[in-house]
N, C-alpha and C positions, 0 to 999 in steps of 0.2 A: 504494500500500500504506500505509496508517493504523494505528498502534495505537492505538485510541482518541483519533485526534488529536493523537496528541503527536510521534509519529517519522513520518513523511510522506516517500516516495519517487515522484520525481517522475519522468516520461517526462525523459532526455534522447539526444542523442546515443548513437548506437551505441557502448557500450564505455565509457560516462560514466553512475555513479552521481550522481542528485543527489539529498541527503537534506539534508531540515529538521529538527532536533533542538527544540523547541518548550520542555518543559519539563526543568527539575532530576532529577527522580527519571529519563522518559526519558532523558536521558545518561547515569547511574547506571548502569542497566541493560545498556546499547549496548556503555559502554566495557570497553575490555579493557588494564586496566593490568600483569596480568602478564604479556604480550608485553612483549617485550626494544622498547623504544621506542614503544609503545604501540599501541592499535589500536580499529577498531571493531565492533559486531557488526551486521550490515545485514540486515535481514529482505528476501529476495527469494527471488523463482521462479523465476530465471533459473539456468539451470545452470553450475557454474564447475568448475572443477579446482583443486586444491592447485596452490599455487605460481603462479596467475594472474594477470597484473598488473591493477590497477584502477583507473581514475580516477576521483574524487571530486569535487563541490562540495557543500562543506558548510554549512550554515549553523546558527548555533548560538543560538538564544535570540531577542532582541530584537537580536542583530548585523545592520548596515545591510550588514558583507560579507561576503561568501562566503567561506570557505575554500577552495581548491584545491590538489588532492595528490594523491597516487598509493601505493600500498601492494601488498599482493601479499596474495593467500587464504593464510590459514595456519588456518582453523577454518570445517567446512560442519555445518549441522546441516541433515539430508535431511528429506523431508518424511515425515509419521510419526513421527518422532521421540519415542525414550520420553520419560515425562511430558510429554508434551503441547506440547514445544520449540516455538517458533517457527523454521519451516523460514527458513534462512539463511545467509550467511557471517558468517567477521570477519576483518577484513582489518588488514596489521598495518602501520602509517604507515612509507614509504621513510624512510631517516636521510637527510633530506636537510631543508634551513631549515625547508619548509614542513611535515614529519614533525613538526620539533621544535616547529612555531609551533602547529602542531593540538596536540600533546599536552600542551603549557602552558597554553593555553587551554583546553581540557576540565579538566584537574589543577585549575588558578584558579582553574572555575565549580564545581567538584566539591569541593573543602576537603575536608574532616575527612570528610565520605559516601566518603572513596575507603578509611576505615576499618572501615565497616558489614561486618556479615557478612549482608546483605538480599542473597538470591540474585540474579542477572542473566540473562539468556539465555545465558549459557554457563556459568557457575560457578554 
């Protein structure tokens, strides 16, 4: 799954999201910083429940490593979706080191855009 190149979800492992995050405004978009510890929003087909857990490897820009974490569905937008959503979840990072080290890291590469009022796939 590609949006125009920039957020890329790759086959992995049964039950393991693997997403590349490529550029600045794609994270913008993705992230979901009004979740209570933050979270992301993952374009997929795959059918999930509220409250699923999920595993991640994330990779964020020109980083040589991966992130990996785990979070739980707390946002689906079904397919159809008015205006024109990208069908998907957002999944919201466990409070756990690697929760905290994902949402530092997205906050760091995002500055002052985490001020924008430029819509996202959920808000």
């Amino acid at each position: 799954m590609t949006e125009e190149g920039k957020i890329a979800r790759h086959p992995a492992r049964p039950g393991v999201l693997s997403l590349t995050i490529r550029e600045r405004s794609a994270l913008y978009t993705a992230y979901m910083p009004f979740i209570k510890g933050g979270g992301l929003f993952i374009p997929t087909t795959r059918t999930y429940q509220m409250g699923d857990q999920v595993y991640m490897l994330l990779s964020l820009m020109d980083e040589p490593t991966k992130l990996s974490l785990s979070g739980k569905v707390v946002w689906i937008t079904p397919p159809g979706a008015q205006g024109n959503r990208q069908q998907g979840i957002g999944v919201q990072f466990e409070d756990s080191d690697s929760g905290r080290a994902a949402r530092n890291k997205i906050e760091g590469i995002l500055g002052n855009a985490l001020k924008s009022s430029k819509p996202t796939h959920t808000l």
